[in-house]
N, C-alpha and C positions, 0 to 999 in steps of 0.2 A: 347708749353708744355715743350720744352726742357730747356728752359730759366726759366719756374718757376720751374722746376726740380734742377736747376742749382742752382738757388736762394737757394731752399731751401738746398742740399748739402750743399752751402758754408757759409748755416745758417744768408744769408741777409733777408730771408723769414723764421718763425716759426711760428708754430700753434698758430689758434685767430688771425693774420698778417691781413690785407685788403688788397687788392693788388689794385694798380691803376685802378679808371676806365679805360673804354674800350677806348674809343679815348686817354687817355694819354697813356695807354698801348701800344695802338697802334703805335702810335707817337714815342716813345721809342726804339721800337724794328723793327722800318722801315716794320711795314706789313701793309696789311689793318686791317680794324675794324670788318669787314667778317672772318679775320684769327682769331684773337684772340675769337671773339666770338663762334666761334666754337672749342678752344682750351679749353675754359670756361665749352664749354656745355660737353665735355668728360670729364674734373677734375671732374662735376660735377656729372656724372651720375656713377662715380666709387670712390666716396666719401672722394674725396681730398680739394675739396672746396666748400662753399654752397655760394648761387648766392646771387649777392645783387642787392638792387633794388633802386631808386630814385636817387637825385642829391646831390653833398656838400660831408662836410666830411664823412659824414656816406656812402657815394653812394661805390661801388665796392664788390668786392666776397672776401670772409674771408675762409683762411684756416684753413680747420678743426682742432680740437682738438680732436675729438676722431674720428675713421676712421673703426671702427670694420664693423660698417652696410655697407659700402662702401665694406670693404673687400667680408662680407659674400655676398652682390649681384654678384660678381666678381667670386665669386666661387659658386654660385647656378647655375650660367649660363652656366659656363663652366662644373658642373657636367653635366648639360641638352644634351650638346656638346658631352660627353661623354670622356673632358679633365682629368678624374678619375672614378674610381665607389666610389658606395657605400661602400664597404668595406675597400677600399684605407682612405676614409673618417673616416669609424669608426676604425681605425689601427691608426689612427694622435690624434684620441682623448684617444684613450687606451693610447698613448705612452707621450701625453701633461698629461692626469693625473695621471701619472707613476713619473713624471718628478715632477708633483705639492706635490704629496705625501711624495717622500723623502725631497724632498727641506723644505714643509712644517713643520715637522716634528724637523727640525731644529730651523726654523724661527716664527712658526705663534704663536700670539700673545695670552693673555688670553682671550681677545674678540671674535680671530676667532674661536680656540678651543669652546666655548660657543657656539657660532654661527652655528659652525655645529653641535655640540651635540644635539642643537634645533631641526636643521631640522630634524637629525636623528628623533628622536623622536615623532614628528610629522610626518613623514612617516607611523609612525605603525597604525595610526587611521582614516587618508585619506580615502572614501569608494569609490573613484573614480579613475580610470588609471589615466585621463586627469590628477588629484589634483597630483597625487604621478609623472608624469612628470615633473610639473612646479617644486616641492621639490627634484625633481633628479638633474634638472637641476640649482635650486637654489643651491645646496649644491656642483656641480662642480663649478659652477661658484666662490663660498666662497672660497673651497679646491684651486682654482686656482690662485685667488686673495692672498691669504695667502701663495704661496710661494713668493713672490714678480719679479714673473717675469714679465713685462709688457709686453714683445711682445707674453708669453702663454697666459696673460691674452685676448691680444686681437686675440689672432688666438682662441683661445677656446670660443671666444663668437663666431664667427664669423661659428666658424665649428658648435656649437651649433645649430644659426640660421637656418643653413643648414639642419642641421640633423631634426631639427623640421621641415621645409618645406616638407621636405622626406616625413619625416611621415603623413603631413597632406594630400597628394598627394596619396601613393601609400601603406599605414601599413592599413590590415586588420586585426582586432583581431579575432582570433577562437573563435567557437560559443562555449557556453558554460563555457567560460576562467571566473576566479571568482573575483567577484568584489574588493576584499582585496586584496590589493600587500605586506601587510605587513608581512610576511616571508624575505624579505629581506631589509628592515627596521633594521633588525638585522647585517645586513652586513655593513652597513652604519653605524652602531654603532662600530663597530670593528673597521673600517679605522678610528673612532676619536679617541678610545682606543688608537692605534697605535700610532698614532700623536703626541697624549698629551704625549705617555710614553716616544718619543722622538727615535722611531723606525721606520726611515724611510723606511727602506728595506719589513719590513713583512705590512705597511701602503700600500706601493705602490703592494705588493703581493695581500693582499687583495681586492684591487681594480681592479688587474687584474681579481681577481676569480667575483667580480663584474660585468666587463663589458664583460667577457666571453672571449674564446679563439677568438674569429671570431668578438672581438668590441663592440657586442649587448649589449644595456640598461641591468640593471635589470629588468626592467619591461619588457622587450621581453626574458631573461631568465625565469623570474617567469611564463609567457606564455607559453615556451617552456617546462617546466614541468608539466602544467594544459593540455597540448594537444598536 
């Protein structure tokens, strides 16, 4: 593990790579074939490299190219452990789309502008929580990608994953709570307002009034006011 660590630091290994099969790998790095294949099976299982299978040039494991799912198993796990809470959790995504909104604001293109106006939009006529999740979460992931930072892009899907794990685990909705989330459809309208006007500071404000002082979705605020 330290040697394909190494590799990649000193960029003889980059993402999409194939690394040698097992017996040459072996061969190479003076261990057995029991070492490395158990070195294999941890890249793998924290999503560094995915396995490969048969003989020839195609035979050996390729390192990944995108690593987010990798990450977010990495940290569901360790929430489980109790290496963070929850709130820890929803404070890193307040603060990544804090960070996406001014940046954004500067940077994002006429397409992503569009793009989120969309979703916004589509928010107000969703008659399902579940619908208006996957559109909350569609339109961070847009806002995040449009600031162009790649390592928020990938900690925000990743803490994303997570936060839906959460919820499908342990969020009960109060009885009575109303089917329509769209009252804050309208807030989601403001943070692209913002954007497009090229104000990143009351964009990223906005969004904090979004995700609440304590992290929570809108849709666990719009909750929080129905009960």
């Amino acid at each position: 593990m330290a040697e394909i660590e190494s590799r990649l630091l000193t960029k003889q290994l980059r993402a999409g790579d194939r690394l040698p099969p097992e017996r040459q790998f072996a061969e190479a790095l003076g261990v057995s074939r029991g070492a490395v294949r158990e070195a294999l099976r941890i890249l793998e299982a924290v999503g560094v490299i995915e396995a490969g299978t048969g003989s020839g040039p195609c035979a050996g494991s390729v390192i990944v190219r995108d690593s987010a799912a990798g990450m977010a198993m990495v940290l569901r796990l360790h929430m489980q452990v109790a290496s963070f809470s929850h709130d820890d959790l929803l404070q890193c995504r307040q603060t990544i789309g804090q960070l996406a909104a001014r940046t954004a604001a500067a940077s994002a293109s006429g397409d992503d502008i569009a793009a989120l106006r969309s979703l916004a939009e589509r928010m107000r006529d969703v008659p399902l929580h579940a619908d208006f999740d996957e559109l909350e979460s569609e339109f961070h992931a847009r806002l995040v990608g449009a600031s162009g930072n790649v390592l928020a892009v990938m900690l925000s899907r990743a803490l994303t994953d997570v936060e839906k794990n959460y919820r499908a685990t342990t969020s009960v909705r109060p009885a009575g709570a109303p089917d329509q989330a769209s009252p804050t459809a309208q807030d989601y309208t403001g943070v692209v307002d913002a954007i497009a006007a090229g104000d990143g500071e009351t964009a990223a404000a906005l969004l904090t009034g979004i995700l609440g002082q304590d992290g929570g979705s809108a849709v666990d605020l719009a909750l929080k006011r129905a009960g």
